[in-house]
Backbone as XML, in Angstrom:
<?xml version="1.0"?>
<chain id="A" units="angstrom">
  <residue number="1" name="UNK">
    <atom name="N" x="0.825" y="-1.198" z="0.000"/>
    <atom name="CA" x="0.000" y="0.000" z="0.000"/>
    <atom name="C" x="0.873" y="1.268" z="0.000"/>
  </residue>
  <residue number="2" name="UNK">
    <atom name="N" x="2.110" y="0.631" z="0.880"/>
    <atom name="CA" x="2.877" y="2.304" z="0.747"/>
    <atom name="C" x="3.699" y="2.267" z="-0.356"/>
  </residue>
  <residue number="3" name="UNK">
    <atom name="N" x="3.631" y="1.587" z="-0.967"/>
    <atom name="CA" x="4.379" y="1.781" z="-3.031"/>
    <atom name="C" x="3.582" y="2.416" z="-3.545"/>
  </residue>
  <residue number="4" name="UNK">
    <atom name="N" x="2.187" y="1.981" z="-3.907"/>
    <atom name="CA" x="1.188" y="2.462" z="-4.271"/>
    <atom name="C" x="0.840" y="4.376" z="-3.793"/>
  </residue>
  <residue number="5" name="UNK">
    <atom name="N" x="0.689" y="4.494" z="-2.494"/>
    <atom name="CA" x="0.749" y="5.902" z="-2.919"/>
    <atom name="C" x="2.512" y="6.790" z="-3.086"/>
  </residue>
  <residue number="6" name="UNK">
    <atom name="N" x="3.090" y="5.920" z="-2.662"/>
    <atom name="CA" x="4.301" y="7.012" z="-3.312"/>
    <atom name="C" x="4.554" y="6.939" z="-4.740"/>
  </residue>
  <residue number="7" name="UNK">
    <atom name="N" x="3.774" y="6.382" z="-5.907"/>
    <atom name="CA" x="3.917" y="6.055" z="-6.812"/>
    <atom name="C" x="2.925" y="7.097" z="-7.494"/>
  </residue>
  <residue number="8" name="UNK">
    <atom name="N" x="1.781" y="7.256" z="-6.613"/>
    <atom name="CA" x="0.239" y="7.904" z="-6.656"/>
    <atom name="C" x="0.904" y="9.571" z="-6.627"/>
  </residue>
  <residue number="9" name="UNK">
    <atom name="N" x="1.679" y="9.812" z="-5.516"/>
    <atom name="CA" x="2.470" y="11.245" z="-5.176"/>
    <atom name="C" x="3.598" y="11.216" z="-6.505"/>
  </residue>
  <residue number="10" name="UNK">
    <atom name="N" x="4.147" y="10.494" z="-7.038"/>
    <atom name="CA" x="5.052" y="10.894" z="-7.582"/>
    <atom name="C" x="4.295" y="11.445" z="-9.136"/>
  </residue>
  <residue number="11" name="UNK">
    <atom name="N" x="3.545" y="10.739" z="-9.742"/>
    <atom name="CA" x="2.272" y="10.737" z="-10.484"/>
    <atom name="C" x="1.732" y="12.168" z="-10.193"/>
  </residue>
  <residue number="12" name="UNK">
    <atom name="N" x="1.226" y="12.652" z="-8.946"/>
    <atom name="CA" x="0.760" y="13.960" z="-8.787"/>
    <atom name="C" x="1.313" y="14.951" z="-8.942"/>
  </residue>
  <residue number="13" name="UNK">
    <atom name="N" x="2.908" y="15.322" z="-8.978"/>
    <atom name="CA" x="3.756" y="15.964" z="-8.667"/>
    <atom name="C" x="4.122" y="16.169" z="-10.651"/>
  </residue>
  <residue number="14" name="UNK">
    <atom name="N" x="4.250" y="14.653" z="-11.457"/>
    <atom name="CA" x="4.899" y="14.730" z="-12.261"/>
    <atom name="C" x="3.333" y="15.544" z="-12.976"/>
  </residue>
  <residue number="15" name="UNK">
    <atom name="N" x="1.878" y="15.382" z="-13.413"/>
    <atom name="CA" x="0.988" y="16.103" z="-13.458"/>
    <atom name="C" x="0.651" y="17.547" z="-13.024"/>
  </residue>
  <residue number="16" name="UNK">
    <atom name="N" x="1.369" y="17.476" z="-12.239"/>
    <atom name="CA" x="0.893" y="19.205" z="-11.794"/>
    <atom name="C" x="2.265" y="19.911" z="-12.527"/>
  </residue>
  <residue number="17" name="UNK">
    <atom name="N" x="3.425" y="19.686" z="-12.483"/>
    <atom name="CA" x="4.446" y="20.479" z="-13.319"/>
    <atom name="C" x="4.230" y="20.134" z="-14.931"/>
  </residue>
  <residue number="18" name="UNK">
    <atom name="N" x="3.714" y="19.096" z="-14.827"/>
    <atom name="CA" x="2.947" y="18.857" z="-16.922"/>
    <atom name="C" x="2.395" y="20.500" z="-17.035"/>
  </residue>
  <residue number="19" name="UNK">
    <atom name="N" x="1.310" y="20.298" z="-16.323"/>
    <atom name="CA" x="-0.363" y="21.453" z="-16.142"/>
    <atom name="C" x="0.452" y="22.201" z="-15.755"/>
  </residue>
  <residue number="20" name="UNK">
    <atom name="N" x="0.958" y="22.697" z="-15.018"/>
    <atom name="CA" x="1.775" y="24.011" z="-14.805"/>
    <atom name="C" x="2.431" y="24.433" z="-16.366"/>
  </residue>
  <residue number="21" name="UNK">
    <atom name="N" x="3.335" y="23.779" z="-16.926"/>
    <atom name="CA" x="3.844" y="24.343" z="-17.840"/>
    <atom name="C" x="3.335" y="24.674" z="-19.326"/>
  </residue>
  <residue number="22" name="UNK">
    <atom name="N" x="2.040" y="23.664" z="-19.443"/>
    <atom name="CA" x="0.999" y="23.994" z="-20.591"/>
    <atom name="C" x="0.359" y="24.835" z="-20.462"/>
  </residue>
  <residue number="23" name="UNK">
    <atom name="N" x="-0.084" y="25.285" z="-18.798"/>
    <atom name="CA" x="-0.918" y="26.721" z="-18.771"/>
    <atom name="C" x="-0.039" y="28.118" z="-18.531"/>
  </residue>
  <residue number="24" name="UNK">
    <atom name="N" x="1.374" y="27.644" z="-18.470"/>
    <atom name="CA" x="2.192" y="28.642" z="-18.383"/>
    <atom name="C" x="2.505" y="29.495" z="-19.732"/>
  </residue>
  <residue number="25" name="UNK">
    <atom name="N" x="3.103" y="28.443" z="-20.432"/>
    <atom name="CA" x="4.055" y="28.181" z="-21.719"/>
    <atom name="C" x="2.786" y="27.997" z="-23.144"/>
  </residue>
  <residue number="26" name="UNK">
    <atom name="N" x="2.415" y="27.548" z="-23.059"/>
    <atom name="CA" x="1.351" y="27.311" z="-24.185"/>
    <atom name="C" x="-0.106" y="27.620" z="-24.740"/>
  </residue>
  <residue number="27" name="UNK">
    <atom name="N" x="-0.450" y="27.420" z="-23.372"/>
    <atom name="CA" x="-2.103" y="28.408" z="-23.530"/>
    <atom name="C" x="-2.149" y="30.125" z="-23.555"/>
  </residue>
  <residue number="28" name="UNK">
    <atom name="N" x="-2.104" y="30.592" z="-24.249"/>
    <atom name="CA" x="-2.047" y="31.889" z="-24.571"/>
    <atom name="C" x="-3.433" y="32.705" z="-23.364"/>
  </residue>
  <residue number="29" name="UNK">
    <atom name="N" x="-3.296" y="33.898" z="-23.401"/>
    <atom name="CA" x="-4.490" y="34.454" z="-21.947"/>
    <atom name="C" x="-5.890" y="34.413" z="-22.792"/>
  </residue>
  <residue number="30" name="UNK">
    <atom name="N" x="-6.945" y="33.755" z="-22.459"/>
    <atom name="CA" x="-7.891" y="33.698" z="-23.180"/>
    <atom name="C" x="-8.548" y="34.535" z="-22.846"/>
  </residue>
  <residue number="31" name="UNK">
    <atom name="N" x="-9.720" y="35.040" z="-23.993"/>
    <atom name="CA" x="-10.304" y="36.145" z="-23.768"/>
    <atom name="C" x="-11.754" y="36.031" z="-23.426"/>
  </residue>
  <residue number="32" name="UNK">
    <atom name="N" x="-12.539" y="34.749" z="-23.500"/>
    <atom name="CA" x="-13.467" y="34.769" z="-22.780"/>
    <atom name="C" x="-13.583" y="33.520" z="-22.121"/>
  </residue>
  <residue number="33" name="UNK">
    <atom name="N" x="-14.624" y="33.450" z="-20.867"/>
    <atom name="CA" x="-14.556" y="32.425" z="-19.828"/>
    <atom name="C" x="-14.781" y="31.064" z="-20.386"/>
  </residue>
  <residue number="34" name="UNK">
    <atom name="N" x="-15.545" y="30.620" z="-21.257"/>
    <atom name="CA" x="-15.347" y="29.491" z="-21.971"/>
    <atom name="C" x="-14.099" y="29.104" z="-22.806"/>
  </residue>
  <residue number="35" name="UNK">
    <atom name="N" x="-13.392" y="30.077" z="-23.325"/>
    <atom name="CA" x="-12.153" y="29.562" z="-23.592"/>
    <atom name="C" x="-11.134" y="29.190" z="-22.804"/>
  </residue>
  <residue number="36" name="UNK">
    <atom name="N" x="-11.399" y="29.973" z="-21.138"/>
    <atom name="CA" x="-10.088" y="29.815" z="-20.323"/>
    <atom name="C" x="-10.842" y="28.380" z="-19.494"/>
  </residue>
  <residue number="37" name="UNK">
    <atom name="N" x="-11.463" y="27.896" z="-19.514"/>
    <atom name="CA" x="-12.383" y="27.038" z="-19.370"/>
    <atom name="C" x="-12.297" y="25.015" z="-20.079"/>
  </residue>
  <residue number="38" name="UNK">
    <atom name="N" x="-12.051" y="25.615" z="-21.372"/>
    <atom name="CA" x="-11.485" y="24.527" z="-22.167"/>
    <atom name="C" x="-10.097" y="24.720" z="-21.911"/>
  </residue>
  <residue number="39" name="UNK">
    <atom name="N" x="-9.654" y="25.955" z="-21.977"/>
    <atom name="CA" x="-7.683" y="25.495" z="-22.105"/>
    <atom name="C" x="-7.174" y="24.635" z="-20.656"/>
  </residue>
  <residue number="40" name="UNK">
    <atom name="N" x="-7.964" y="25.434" z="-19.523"/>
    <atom name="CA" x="-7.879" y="24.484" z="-18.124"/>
    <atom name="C" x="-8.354" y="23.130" z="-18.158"/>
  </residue>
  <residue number="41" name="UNK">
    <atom name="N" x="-9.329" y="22.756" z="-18.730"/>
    <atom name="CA" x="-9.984" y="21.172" z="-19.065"/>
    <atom name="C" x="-8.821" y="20.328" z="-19.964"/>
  </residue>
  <residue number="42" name="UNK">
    <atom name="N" x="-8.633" y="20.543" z="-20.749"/>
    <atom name="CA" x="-7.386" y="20.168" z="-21.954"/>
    <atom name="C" x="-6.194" y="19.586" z="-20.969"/>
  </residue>
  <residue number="43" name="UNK">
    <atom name="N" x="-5.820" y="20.890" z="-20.354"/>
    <atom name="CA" x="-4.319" y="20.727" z="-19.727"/>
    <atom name="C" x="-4.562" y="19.572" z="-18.635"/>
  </residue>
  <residue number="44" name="UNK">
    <atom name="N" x="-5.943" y="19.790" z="-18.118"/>
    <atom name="CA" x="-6.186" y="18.741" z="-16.978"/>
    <atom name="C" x="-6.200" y="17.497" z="-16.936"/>
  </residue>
  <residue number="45" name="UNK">
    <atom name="N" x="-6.681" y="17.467" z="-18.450"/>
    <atom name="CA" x="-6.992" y="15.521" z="-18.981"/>
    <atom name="C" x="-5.565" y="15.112" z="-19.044"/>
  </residue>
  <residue number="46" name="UNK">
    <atom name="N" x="-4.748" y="15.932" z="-19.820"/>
    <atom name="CA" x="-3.673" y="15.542" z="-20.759"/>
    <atom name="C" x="-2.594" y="15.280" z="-19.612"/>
  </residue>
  <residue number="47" name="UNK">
    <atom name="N" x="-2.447" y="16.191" z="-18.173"/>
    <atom name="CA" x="-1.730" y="16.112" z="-17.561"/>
    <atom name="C" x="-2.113" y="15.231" z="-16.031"/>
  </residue>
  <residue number="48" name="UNK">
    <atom name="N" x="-3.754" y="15.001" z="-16.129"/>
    <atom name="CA" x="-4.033" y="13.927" z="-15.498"/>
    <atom name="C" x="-3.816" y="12.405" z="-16.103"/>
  </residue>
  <residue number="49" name="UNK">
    <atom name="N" x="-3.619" y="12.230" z="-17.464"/>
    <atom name="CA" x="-3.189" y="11.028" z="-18.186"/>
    <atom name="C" x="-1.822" y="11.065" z="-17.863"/>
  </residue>
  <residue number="50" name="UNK">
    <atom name="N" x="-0.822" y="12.031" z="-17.769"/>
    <atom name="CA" x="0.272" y="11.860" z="-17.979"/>
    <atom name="C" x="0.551" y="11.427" z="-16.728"/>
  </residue>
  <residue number="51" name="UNK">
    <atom name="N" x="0.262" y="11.722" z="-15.694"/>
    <atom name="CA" x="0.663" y="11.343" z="-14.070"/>
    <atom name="C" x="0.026" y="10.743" z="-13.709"/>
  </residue>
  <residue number="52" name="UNK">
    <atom name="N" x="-0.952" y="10.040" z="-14.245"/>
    <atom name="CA" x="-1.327" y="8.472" z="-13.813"/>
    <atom name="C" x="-0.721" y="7.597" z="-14.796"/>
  </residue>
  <residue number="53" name="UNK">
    <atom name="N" x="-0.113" y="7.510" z="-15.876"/>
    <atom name="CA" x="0.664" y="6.455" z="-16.796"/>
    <atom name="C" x="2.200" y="6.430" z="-15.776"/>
  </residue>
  <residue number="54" name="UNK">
    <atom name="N" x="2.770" y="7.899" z="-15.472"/>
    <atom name="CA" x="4.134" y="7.474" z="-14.998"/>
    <atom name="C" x="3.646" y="6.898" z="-13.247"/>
  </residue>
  <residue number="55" name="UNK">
    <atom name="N" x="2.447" y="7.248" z="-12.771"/>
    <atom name="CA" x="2.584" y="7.110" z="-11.194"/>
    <atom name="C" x="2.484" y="5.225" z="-11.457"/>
  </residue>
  <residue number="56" name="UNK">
    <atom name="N" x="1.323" y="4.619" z="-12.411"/>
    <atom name="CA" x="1.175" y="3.422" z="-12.878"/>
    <atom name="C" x="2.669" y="2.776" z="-13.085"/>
  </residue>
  <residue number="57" name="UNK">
    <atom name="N" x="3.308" y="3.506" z="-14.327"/>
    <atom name="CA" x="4.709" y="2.713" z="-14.785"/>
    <atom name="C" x="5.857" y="3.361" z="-13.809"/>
  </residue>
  <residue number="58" name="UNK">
    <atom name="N" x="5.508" y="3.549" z="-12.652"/>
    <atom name="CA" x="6.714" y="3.537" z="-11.796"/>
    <atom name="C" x="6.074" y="2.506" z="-10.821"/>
  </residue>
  <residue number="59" name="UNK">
    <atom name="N" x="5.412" y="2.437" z="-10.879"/>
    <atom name="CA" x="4.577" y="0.928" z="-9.350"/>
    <atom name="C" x="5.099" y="-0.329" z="-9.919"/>
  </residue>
  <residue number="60" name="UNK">
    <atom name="N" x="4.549" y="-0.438" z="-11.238"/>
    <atom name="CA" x="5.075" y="-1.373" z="-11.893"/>
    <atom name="C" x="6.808" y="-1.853" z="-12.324"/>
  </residue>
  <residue number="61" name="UNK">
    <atom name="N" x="7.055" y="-1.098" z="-12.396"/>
    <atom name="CA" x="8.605" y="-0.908" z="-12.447"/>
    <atom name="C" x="9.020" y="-1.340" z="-11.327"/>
  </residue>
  <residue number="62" name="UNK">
    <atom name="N" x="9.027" y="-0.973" z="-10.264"/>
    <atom name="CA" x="9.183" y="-1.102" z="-8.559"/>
    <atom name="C" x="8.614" y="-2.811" z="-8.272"/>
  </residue>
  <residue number="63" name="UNK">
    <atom name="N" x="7.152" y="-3.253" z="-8.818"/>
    <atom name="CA" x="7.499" y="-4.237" z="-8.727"/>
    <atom name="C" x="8.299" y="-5.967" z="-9.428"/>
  </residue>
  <residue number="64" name="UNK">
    <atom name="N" x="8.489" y="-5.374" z="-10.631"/>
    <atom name="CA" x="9.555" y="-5.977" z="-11.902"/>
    <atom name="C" x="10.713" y="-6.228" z="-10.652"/>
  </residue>
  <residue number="65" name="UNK">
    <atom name="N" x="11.299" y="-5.100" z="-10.730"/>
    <atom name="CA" x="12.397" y="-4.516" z="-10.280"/>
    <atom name="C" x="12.299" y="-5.867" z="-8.533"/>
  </residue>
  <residue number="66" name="UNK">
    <atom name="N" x="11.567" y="-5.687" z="-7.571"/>
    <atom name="CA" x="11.187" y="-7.027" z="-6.696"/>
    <atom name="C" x="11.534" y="-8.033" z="-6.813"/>
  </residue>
  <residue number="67" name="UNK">
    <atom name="N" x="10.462" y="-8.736" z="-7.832"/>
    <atom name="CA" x="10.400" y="-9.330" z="-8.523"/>
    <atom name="C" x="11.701" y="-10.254" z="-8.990"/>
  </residue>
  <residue number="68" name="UNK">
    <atom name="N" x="12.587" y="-9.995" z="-9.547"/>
    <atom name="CA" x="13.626" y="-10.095" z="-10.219"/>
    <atom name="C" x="14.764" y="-10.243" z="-9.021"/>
  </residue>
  <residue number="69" name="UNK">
    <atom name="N" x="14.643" y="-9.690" z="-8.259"/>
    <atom name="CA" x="15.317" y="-9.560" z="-6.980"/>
    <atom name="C" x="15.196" y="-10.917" z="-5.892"/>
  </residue>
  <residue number="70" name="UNK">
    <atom name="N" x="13.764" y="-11.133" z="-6.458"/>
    <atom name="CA" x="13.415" y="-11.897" z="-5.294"/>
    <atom name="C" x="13.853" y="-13.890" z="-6.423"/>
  </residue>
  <residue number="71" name="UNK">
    <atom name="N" x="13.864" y="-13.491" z="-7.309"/>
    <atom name="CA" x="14.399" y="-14.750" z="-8.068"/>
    <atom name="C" x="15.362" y="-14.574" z="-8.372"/>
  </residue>
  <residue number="72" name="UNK">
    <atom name="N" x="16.643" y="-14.019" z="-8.130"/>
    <atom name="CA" x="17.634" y="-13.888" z="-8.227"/>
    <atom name="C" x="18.342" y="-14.567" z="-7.007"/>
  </residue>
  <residue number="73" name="UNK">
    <atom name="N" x="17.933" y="-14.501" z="-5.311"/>
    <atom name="CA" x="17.917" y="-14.542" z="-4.725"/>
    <atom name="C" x="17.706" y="-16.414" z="-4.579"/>
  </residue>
  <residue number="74" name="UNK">
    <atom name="N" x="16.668" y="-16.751" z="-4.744"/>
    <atom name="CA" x="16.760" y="-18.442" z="-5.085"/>
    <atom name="C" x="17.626" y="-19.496" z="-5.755"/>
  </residue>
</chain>
């Protein structure tokens, strides 16, 4: 359980500096509330996909990485 959320935190961390830098760097200042609306929705999916694939492929990794350890070991 405690892989799982440090995997979950690392995932959150790597998502919020995604979304930080697409709404920094790329979304230009929109000029009405439905546009600043979608550019925040966009950045959110894209950078909520992105930090749940690495928080996922670092759990997984971690347990390969076990894994391998633990049959090495036999």
């Amino acid at each position: 359980m405690k892989q799982i959320v440090i995997a979950g935190i690392i995932g959150a961390v790597m998502g919020f500096i995604m979304s930080f830098l697409m709404n920094y760097l790329m979304v230009p200042v929109p000029e009405t509330v439905v546009d600043h609306a979608f550019a925040h929705g966009t950045t959110g999916a894209i950078s909520g996909f992105m930090g749940g694939f690495m928080g996922v492929y670092s759990f997984l990794s971690n347990q390969k990485k076990k894994q391998n350890l633990k049959l090495d070991q036999e």
